[in-house]
C-alpha positions in Angstrom: 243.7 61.7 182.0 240.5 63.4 182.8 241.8 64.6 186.3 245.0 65.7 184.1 242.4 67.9 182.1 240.5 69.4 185.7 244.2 70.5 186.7 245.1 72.3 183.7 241.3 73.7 183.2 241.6 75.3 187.0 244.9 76.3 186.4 244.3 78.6 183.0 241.0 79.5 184.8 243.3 81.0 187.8 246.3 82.4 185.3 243.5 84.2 183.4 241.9 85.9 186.8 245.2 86.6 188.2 246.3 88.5 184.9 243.0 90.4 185.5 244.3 91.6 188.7 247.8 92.2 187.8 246.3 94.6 185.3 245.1 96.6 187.8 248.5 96.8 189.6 246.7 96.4 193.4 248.8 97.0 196.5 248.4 93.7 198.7 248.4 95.4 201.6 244.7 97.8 200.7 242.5 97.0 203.0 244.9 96.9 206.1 243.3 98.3 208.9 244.8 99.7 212.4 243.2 99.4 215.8 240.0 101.3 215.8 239.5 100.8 219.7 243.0 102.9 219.9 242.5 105.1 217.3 242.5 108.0 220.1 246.1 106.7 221.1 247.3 106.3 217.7 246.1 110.4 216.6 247.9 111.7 219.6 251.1 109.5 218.4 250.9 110.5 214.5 249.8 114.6 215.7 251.9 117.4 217.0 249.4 120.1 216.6 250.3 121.1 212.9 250.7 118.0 211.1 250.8 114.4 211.0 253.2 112.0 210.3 253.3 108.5 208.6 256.3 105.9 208.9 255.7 105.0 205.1 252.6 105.0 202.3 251.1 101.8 204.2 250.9 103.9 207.6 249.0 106.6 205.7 246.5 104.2 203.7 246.2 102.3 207.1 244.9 105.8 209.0 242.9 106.7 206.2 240.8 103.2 206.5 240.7 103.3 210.3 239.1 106.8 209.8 236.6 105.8 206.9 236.1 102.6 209.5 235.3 105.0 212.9 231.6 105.6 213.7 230.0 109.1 213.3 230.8 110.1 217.0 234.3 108.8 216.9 235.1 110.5 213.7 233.8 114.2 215.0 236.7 113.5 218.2 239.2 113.5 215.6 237.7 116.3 213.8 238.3 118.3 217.4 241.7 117.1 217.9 242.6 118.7 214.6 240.5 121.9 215.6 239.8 122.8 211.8 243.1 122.3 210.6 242.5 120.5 208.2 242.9 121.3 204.0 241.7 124.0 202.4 241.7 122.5 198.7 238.3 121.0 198.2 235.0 122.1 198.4 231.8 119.6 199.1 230.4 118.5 196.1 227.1 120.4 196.8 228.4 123.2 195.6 229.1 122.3 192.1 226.0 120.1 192.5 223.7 123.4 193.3 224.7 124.4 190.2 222.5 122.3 187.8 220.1 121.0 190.8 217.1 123.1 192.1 215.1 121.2 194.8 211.4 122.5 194.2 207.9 121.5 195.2 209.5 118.3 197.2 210.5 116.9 193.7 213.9 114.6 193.7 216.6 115.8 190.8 219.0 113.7 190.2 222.9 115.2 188.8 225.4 112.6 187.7 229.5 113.0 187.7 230.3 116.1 189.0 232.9 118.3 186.8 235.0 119.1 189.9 237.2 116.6 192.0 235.8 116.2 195.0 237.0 113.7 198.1 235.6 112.4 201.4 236.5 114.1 204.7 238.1 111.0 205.7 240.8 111.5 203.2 241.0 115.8 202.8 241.0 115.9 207.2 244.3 113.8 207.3 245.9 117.0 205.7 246.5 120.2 207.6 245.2 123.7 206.4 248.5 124.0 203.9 247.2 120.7 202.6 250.6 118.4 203.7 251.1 115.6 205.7 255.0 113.8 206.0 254.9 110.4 205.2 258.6 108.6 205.5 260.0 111.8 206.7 259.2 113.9 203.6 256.9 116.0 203.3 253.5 115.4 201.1 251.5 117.7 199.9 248.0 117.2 197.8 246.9 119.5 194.4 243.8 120.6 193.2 244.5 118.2 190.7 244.4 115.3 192.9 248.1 114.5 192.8 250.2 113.3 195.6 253.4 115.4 195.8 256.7 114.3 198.0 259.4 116.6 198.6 262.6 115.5 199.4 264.0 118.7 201.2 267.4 117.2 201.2 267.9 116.4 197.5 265.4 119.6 196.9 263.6 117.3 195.0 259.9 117.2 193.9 258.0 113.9 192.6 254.5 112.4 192.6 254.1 110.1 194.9 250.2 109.1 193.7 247.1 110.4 193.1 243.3 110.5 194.3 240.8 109.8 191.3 237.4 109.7 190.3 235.4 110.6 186.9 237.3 114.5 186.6 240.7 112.7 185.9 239.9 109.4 184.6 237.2 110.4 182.1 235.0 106.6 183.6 231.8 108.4 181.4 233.4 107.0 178.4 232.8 103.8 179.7 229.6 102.2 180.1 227.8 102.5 183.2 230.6 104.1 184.8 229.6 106.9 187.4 232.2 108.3 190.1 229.5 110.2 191.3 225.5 110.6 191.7 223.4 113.0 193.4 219.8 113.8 194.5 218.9 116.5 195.9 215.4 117.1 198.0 213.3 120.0 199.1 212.6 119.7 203.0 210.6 122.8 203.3 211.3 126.6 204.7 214.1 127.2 202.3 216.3 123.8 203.0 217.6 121.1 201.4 219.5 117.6 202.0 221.2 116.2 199.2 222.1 112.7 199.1 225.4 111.4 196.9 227.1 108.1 195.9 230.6 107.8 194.7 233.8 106.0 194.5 236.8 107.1 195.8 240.5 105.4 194.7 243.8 106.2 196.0 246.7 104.8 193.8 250.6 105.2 195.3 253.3 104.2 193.7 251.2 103.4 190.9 249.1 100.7 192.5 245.8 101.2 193.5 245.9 101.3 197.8 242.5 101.8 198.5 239.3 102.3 196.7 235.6 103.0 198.1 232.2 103.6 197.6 231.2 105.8 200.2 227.5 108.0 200.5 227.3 111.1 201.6 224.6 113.4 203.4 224.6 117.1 202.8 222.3 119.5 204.7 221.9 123.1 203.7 219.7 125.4 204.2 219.3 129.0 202.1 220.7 132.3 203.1 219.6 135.1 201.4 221.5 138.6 201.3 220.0 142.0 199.2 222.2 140.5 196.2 221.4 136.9 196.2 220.6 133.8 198.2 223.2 131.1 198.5 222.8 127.5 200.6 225.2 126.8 203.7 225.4 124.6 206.1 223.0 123.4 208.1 223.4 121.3 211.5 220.4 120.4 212.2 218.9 117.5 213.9 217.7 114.6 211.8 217.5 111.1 211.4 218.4 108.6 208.3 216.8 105.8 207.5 218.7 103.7 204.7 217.2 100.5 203.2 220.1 99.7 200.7 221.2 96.3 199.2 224.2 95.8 196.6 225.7 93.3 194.2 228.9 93.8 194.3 231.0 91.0 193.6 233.7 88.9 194.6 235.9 91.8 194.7 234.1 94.1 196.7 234.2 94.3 200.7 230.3 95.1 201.2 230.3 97.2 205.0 226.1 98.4 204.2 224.9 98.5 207.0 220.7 99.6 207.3 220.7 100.6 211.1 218.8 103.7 211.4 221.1 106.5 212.5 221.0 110.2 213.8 222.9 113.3 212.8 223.5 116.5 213.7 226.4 117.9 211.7 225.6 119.5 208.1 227.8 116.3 206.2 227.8 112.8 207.0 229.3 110.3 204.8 229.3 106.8 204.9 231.7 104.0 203.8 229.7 101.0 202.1 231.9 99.5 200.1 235.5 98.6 199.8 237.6 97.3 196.7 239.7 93.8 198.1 240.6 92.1 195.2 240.9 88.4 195.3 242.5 85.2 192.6 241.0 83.9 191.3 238.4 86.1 190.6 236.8 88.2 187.7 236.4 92.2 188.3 232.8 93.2 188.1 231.1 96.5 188.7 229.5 97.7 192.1 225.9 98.1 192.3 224.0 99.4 195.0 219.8 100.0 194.9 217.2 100.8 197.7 216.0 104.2 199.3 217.0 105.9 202.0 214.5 108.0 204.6 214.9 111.5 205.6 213.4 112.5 208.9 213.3 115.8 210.3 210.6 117.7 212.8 208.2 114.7 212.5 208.3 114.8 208.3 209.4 111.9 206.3 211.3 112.8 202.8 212.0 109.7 200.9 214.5 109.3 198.5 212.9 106.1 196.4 214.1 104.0 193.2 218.2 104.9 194.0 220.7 103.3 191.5 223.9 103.6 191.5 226.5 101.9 189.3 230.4 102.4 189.8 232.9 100.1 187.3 236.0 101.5 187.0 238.4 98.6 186.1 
């Protein structure tokens, strides 16, 4: 009788976690992953020059994690296969960031949940210049909006085939401790600037969540000034990161943090840390990560201490 009761207990325990899941309607497939060691072979297969093509919605969400997967060196090839075709929707977050955030006297300011959608350049590169890719022979095309559009030219029909999310269209602040997306930014001297950002990125197709990430990103930018105003751009320059980050994130989250010091010498860098790969039974929690992270440039260190950042949006 009292193994009778450990049977049942486990089993309501595992019906309970399972519904959990089910609520959140989770592709099985979301963490599917192709070859990176071929990815070079597989973007010459899926590329003519214009656009690129996906057998179905799991060939897509597999490309996109093989991208978000690919080193820093790896990633900038395929940027120069695509040869800045790439889409022409969305702007870096910096730029609604700049907006609220002035970086003086080596002081860090700190701007949470950006008003504009923003996505990684893992996800916005897959899409050429008129922001379409063709995925099951139809053509797919991406809104300012976040929306996934197909078009079935042979019915001349037009439906949403999914969406990209973060705090914009999901309104998370409503919900405790729910940030898509942090910021700090940092003085680095002579009229520059890097400014750091966490957030979360979730794909859903079909209505089922097919990927979601915490990624963070590095901006550098460095200010231009004209006889009418000054404005920050890009900046390339040569620097080194330093991260010293640890998270608790759960049974459900895919921690990929990894501390090696790096080097970069493009003006944005981002970085996958985290990804969503729900498991039964198991009860949703949110992702936390803490730490600082080290800016080095011409022999200076910048610091960015005491970094928290909470995303929960299940």
């Amino acid at each position: 009788m009292k193994n009778l009761f450990i049977v049942i207990a486990i089993s309501a325990i595992m019906f309970s976690c399972s519904n959990n899941i089910d609520d959140i309607n989770v592709d099985d497939t979301i963490n599917e992953r192709l070859d990176p060691v071929d990815f070079k072979q597989i973007i010459e297969e899926k590329y003519d020059g214009e656009i690129l093509t996906f057998e179905n919605e799991k060939d897509f969400i597999s490309f996109y994690n093989l991208l978000s997967s690919l080193d820093q060196s790896d990633f900038q090839d395929f940027l120069r296969i695509k040869d800045g075709n790439n889409s022409s929707l969305f702007r870096n977050l910096s730029e609604e960031v700049e907006k609220e955030m002035e970086t003086n006297n080596n002081k860090i300011l700190e701007v949470k949940n950006s008003e504009k959608l923003f996505v990684s350049e893992y996800f916005s590169t897959i899409f050429n210049y008129d922001n379409e890719v063709i995925i099951a022979k139809k053509t797919v095309s991406i809104t300012e909006s976040g929306d996934l559009l197909s078009h079935d030219r042979d019915e001349n029909k037009l439906s949403v085939l999914g969406n990209i999310i973060n705090y914009n269209n999901q309104n998370l602040a409503k919900r405790s401790g729910a940030n898509s997306s942090q910021s700090w930014g940092l003085s680095t001297g002579r009229g520059r600037r890097v400014i750091l950002t966490f957030f979360n990125e979730t794909i859903y197709i079909n209505n089922q969540v097919s990927s979601s990430k915490v990624f963070y990103r590095i901006h550098q930018q460095r200010e231009s000034c004209s006889f009418w105003r000054c404005t920050w751009k890009d900046d390339g320059a040569q620097a080194f990161v330093q991260p010293s980050l640890t998270s608790f994130n759960g049974c459900n989250w895919n921690n990929t943090i990894r501390n090696n010091n790096f080097s970069i010498n493009t003006a944005l860098v981002t970085i996958n840390i985290a990804d969503y790969t729900p498991r039964v039974p198991c009860i949703d929690q949110p992702y936390l990560v803490s730490g600082s992270l080290s800016y080095v440039k011409n022999n200076n260190t910048f610091v960015f201490s005491n970094l928290s950042y909470t995303f929960d949006p299940f």
